[in-house]
N, C-alpha and C positions, 0 to 999 in steps of 0.2 A: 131700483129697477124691478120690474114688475118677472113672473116668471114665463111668460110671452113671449120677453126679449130675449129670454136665453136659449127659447125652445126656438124662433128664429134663428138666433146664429146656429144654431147647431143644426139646422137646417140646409143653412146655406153651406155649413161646412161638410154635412153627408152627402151633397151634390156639388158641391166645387174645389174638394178638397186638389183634385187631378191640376186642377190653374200652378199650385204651386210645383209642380213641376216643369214649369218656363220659367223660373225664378234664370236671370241672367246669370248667378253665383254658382248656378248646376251645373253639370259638363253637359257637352252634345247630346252622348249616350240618354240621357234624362228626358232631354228636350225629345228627345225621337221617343220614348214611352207617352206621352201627352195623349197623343189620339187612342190608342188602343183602349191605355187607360180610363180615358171618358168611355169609348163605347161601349167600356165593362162594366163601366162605375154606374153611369146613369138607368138603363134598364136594371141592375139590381137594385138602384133604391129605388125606381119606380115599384119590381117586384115586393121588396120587402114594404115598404108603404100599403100595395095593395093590399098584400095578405094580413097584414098586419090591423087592417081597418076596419072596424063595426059599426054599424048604421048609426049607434049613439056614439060607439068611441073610435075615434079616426087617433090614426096615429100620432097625427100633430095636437090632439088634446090628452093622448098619454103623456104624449115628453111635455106637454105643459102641466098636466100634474104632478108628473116625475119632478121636475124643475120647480115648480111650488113646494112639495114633502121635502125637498132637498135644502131649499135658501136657508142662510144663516141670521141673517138681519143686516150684515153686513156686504154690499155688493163687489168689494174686493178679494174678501174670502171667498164667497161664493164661485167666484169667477176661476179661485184657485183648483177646487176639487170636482165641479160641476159638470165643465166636459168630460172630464173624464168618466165621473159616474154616468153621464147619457152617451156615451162612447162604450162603455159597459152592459150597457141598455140594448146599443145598437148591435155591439156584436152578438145579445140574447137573442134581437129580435133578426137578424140573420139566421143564425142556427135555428128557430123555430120556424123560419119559413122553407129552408132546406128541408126539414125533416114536414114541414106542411105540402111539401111539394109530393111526399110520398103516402102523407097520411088525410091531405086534406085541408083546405083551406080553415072551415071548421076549427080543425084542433090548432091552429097558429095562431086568430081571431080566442079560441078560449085560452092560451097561454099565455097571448098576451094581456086581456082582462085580469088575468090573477096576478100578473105582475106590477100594473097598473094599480089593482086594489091595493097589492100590499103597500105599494108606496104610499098612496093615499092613507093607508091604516097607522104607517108609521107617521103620519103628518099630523094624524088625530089625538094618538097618543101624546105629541107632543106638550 
């Protein structure tokens, strides 16, 4: 699997993680968190997207670099530690838009390039 695919799913899982909370197996209470859920969930990854994104590096080509410096050779290991590490990622790239919302888009867009390099640097060293 290419590192693509993984920045995909995890994509689709920073905007749809709120679905599993209709799982049938939940209680009511759960199912009644659904909507609000989404309406919180969605414009903040819109927000952290936005801010997080540079004319050359958008955020969906960080977590694809992320997810290339990361892969094992192996696509079931990978699969094992991967979200997590870009779940690690996301809640960096939360907190730096929080604190971009006070200091500027600018500094969220430079935080995130250095964190992206260093991935990539670790991938080089390789």
């Amino acid at each position: 699997m290419t590192s693509a695919v993984y920045s995909v799913l995890f994509v689709l899982i920073m905007f749809l993680w709120p679905v599993t909370l209709t799982f049938p197996e939940l209680s009511s209470q759960t199912h009644s968190m659904f909507l609000p859920t989404m309406i919180i969930n969605t414009p903040a990854a819109i927000l952290i997207w936005y801010y997080n994104s540079l004319d050359r590096l958008s955020f969906f080509d960080g977590l694809n670099v992320i997810s290339a410096s990361m892969m094992s050779g192996c696509a079931n290991i990978t699969l094992l530690y991967l979200p997590l590490v870009l779940a690690v990622v996301y809640f960096i790239a939360a907190f730096n838009t929080v604190l971009g919302l006070f200091k500027g888009r600018s500094y969220t867009q430079e935080r995130w390039a250095k964190l992206v390099v260093g991935f990539h640097e670790r991938r080089l060293r390789k």
